[in-house]
C-alpha positions in Angstrom: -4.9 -9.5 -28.8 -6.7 -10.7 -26.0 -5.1 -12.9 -23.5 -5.1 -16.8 -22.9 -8.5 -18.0 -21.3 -7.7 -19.1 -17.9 -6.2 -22.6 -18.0 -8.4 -24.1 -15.5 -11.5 -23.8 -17.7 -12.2 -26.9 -20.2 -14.8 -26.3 -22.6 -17.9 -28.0 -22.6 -18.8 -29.5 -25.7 -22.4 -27.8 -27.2 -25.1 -29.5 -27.7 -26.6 -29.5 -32.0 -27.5 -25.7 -32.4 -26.1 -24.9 -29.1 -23.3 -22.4 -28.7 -20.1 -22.5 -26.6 -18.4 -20.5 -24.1 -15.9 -20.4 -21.1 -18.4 -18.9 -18.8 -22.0 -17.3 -19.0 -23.6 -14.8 -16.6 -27.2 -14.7 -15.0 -28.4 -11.3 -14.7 -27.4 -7.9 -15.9 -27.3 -5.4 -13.0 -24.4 -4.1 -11.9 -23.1 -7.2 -10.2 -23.3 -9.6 -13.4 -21.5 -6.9 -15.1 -19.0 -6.3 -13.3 -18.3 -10.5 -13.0 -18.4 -10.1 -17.5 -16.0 -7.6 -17.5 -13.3 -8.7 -15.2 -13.8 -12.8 -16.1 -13.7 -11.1 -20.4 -10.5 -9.0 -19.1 -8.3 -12.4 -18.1 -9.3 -13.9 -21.0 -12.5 -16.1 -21.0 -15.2 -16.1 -23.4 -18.6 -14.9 -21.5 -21.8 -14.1 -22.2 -24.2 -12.4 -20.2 -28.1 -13.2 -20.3 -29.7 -10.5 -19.7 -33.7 -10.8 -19.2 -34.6 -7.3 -20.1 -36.5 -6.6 -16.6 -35.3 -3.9 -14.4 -32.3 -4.1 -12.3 -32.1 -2.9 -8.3 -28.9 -1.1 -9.3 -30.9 0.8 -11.5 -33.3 2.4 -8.9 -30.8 2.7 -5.8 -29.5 5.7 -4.8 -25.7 5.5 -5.2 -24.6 5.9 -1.5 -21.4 4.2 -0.9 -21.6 4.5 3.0 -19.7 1.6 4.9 -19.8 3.7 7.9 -23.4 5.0 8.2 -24.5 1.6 6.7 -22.1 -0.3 9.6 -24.8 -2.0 11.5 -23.9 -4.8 15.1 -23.1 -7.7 14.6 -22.3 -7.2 10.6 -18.6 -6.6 10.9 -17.3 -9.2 8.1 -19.7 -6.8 5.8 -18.3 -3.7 7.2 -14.9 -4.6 6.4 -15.3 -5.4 2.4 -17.2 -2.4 2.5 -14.4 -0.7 3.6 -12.0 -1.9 1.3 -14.7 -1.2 -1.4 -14.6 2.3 -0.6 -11.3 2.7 -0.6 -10.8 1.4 -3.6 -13.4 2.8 -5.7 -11.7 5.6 -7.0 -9.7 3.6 -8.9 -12.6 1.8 -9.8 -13.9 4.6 -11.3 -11.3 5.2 -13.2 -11.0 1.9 -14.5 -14.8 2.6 -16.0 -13.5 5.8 -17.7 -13.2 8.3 -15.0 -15.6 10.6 -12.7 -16.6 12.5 -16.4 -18.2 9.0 -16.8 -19.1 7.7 -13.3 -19.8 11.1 -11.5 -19.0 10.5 -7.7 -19.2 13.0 -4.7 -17.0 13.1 -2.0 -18.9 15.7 0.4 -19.8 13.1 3.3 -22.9 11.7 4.9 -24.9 14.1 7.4 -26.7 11.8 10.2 -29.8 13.3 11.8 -32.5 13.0 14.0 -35.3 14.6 14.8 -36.7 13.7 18.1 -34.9 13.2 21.6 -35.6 9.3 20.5 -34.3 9.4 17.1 -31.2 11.3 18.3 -30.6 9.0 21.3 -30.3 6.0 18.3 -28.1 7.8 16.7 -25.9 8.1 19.7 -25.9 4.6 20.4 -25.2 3.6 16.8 -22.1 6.2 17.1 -20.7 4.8 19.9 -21.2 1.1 18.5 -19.3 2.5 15.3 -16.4 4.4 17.1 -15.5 1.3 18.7 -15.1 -0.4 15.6 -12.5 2.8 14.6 -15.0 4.6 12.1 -14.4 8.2 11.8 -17.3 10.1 12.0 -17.2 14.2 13.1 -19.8 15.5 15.6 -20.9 18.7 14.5 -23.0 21.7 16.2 -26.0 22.8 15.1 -24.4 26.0 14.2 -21.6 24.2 11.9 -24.6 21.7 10.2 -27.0 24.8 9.2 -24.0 26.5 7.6 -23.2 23.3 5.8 -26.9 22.6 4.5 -28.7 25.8 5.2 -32.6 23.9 4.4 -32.6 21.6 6.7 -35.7 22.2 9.0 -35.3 23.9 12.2 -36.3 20.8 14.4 -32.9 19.4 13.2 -29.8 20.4 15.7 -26.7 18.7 15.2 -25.7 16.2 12.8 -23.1 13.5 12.6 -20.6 13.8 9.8 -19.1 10.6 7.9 -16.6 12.1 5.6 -15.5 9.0 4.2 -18.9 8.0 2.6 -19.1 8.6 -0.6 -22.0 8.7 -3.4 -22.1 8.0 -7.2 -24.8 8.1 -9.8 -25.6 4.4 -9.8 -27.1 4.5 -13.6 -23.6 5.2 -14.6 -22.3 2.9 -13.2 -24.8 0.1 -14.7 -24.1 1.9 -18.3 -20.0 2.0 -18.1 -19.7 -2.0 -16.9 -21.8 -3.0 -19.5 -19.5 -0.8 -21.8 -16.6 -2.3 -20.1 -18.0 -5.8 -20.7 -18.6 -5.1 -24.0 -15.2 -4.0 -25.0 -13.6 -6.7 -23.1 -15.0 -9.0 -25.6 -18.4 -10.0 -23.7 -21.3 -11.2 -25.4 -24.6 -10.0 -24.4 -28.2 -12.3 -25.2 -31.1 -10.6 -24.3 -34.4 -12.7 -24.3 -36.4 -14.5 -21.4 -35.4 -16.1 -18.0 -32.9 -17.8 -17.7 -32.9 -21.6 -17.8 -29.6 -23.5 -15.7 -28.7 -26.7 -17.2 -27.4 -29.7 -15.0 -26.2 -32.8 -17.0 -24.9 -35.5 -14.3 -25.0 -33.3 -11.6 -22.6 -30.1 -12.9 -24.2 -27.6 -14.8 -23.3 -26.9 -18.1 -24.4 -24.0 -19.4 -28.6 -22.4 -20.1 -31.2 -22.2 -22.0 -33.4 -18.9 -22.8 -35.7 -19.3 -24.9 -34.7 -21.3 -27.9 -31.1 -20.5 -27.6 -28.8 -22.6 -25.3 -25.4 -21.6 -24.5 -22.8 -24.0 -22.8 -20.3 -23.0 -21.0 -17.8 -24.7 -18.1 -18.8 -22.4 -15.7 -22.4 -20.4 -14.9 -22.5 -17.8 -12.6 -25.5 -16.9 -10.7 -26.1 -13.1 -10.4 -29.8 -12.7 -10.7 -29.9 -10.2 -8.0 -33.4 -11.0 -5.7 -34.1 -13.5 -8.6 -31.6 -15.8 -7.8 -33.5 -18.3 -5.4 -36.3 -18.7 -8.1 -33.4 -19.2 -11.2 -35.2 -22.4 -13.1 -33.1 -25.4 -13.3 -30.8 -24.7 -10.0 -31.5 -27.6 -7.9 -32.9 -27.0 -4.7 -30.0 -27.9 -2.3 -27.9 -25.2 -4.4 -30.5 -22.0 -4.2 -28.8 -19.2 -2.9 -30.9 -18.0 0.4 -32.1 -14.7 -1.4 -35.7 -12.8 -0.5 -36.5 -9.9 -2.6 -36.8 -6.7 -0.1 -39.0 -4.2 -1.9 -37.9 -0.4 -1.8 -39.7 2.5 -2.9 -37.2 5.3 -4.6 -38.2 9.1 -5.4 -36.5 11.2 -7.4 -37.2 15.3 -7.4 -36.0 17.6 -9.5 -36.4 21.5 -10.0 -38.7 22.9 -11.5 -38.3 24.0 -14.7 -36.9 27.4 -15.3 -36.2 27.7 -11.3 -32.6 28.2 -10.3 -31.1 28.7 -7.2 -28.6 26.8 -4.9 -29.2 23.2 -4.5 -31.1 22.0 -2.1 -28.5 19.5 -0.5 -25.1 19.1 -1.0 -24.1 16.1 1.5 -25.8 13.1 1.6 -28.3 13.0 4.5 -29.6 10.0 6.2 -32.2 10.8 9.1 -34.4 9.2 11.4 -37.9 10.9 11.7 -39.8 9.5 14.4 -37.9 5.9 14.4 -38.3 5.7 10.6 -35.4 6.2 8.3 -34.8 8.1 5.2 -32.1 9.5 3.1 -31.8 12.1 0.4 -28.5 11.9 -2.0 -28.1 15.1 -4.1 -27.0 14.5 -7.8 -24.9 17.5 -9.7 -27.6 18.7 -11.6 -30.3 19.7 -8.5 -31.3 16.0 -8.7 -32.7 14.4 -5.2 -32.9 10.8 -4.6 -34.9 10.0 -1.9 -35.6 6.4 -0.8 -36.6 4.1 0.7 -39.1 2.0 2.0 -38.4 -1.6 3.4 -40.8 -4.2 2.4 -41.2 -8.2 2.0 -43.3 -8.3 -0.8 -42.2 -11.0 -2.8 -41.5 -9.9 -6.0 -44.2 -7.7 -6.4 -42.7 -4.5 -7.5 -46.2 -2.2 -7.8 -45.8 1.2 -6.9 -48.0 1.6 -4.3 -49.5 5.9 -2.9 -48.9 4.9 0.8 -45.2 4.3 0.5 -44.4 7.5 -2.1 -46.6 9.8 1.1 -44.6 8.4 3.2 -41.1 9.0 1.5 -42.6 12.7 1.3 -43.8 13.3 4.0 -40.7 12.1 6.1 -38.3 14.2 3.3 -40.2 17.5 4.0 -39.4 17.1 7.7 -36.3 16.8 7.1 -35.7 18.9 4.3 -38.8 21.3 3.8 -37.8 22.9 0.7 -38.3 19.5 -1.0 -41.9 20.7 -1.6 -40.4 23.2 -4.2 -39.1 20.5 -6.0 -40.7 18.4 -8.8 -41.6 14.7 -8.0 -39.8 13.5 -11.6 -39.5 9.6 -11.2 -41.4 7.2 -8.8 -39.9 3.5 -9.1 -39.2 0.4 -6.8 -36.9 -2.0 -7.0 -36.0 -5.6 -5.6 -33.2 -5.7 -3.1 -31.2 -9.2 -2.9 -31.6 -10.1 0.8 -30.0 -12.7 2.7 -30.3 -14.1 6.5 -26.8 -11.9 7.6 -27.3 -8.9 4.7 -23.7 -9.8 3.4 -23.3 -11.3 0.1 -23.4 -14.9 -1.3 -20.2 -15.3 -3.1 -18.5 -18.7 -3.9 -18.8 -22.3 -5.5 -22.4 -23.5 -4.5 -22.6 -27.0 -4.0 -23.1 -27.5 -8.2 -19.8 -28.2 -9.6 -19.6 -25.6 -12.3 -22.2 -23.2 -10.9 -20.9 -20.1 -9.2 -22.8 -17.8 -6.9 -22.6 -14.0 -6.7 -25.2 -11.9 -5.6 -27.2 -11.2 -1.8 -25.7 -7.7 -2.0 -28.7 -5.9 -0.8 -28.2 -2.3 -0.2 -24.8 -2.5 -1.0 -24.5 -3.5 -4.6 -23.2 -1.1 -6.0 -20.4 -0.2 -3.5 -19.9 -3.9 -4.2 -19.5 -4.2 -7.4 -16.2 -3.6 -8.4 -14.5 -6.1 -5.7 -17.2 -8.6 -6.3 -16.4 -8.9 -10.0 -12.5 -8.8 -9.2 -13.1 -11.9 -6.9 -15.6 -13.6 -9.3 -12.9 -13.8 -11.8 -10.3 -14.6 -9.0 -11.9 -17.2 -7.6 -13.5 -18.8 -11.2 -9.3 -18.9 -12.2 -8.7 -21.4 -9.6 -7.7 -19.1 -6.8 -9.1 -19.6 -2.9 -11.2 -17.1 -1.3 -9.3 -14.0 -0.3 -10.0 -13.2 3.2 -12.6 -10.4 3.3 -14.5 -13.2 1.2 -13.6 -16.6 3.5 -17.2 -16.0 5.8 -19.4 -14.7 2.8 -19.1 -17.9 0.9 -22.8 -19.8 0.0 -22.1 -22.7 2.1 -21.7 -20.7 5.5 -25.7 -21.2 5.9 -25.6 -24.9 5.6 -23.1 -24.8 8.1 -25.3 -22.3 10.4 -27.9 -24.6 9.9 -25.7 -27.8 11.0 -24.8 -25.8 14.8 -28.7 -24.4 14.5 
């Protein structure tokens, strides 16, 4: 039996040929899942539109790395992101275990190759030390015996045992499993359509089906600020950021040991690129930062680039064959930390502005969707990230 919807959620009466819910969903990456499956687990009726495009989670690397990631002046980020990390092995769990969600627990290696690059690193060590982030200095000696490819030119390397990586695809697949099983709905058509009768919304259209529901969360990922039917005073502050992603493979019928076995994350002449190793001699290597709109073209200068920076690095990646090219479209926000919390729509909820970190995200972000949609306050590592923090930026501007 499933349990009691929550009891602060009144149903909305449906429109002729419309039908009813306690809550629907915009958008289908990780981040709308994870809200369906933890709103569906304390007992509310949801449906999730999903528009059939691709999904950022679906193209990002996995890296779940609050300390390499910890960047000044973003410390309310850095501390969810802690608390996601520490937490997502039961996460994992929860989504049927690491035979499921594969995770890796080697670390991330920080390196750089010039006297520049390395003298960035430094200060961004000694920016993160101060906040209390462990992080292990190692020789060159130790990091060659660790990842035995790495090109000569690098020496040392930084070591962030904590950070963690996961096959983000598998992720995506066991939510939507989760959701599913927790009694979610999904409907698959075109964009989404919000619908706003006397000022609250009440539910969408897509297409020629409209579902109504009490409450509507927004978690279009970098589509959010161009949902139809949001009024304008209620758009999320979201800019798609454009990434470029690689992903190498061995060559069939070539075995050997893999090429990498920690995360790395280097800067190569001021520019930055990381290469997560899968279990099965997969390399994802990403990725490019560009405001583009939502043009998601795969362009020839960016994939050069991604190479050529990875072979300087990691030379051996020339060995490797270049399986996948895709892009995806980061949700970016003025801070980088999420938009999560009542928008100034009764009835419509915000969750999304994740940007590179939505799928170490997603897991707390659903469990405070559904916290917060019950009638709950903010917890604290969520009182600064709510959507209404930029009006009031904009009110001291």
């Amino acid at each position: 039996m499933r349990p009691h919807r929550p009891s602060n959620l009144l149903r909305v009466m449906p429109a002729k040929g419309a039908t009813a819910v306690d809550v629907v969903v915009i958008g289908a990456g990780v981040i709308g899942l994870s809200c369906a499956w933890r709103l569906a687990q304390q007992g509310a009726e949801v449906t999730v539109v999903d528009d059939g495009g691709p999904a950022a989670s679906d193209v990002a690397a996995g890296m779940l790395a609050p300390v390499t990631e910890a960047a000044f002046g973003e410390e309310p980020l850095l501390r969810l992101a802690c608390h996601a990390v520490a937490t997502y092995p039961s996460y994992v769990d929860e989504l049927g275990g690491s035979e499921v969600v594969p995770v890796r627990h080697e670390g991330t290696l920080s390196v750089g190759l010039t006297a520049d690059d390395r003298a960035e690193l430094a200060r961004l060590t000694t920016y993160r030390d101060g906040l209390g982030l462990r992080t292990e200095q190692l020789t060159r000696r130790d990091t060659r015996e660790r990842e035995p490819f790495l090109a000569a030119s690098v020496g040392g390397a930084l070591l962030a045992a904590d950070d963690l990586s996961v096959d983000n695809r598998a992720v995506r697949a066991a939510l939507r499993a989760q959701a599913r099983a927790a009694g979610a709905e999904m409907l698959t058509g075109g964009p989404a359509r919000l619908q706003v009768d006397a000022g609250r919304a009440v539910g969408v259209a897509v297409g020629v089906d409209e579902v109504r529901a009490d409450v509507v969360v927004l978690a279009a990922g970098a589509r959010s600020s161009v949902v139809d039917g949001v009024p304008e005073h209620a758009l999320p502050p979201v800019v798609p950021v454009k990434g470029h992603v690689l992903r190498l493979r061995p060559q069939p019928g070539r075995h050997g040991p893999p090429a990498l076995t920690h995360t790395v994350r280097a800067l190569v002449h001021g520019r930055e690129v990381y290469l997560v190793p899968r279990a099965d001699g997969e390399l994802v290597v990403g990725a490019t930062v560009e405001h583009q709109g939502l043009d998601d073209t795969v362009v020839v200068a960016a994939v050069r680039g991604l190479l050529r920076d990875a072979h300087e690095v990691l030379p051996i990646v020339d060995e490797l064959a270049l399986a996948e090219v895709s892009t995806g479209l980061r949700p970016g926000t003025p801070d980088n930390a999420p938009v999560v919390g009542w928008s100034a729509v009764p009835g419509l909820f915000v969750a999304t502005g994740h940007y590179r970190n939505g799928i170490l995200l997603s897991g707390v972000t659903g469990e405070e969707v559904a916290r917060q949609v019950a009638g709950h306050p903010p917890s604290a590592l969520w009182q600064q990230l709510g959507p209404r923090r930029f009006t009031l930026q904009e009110a001291h501007a």
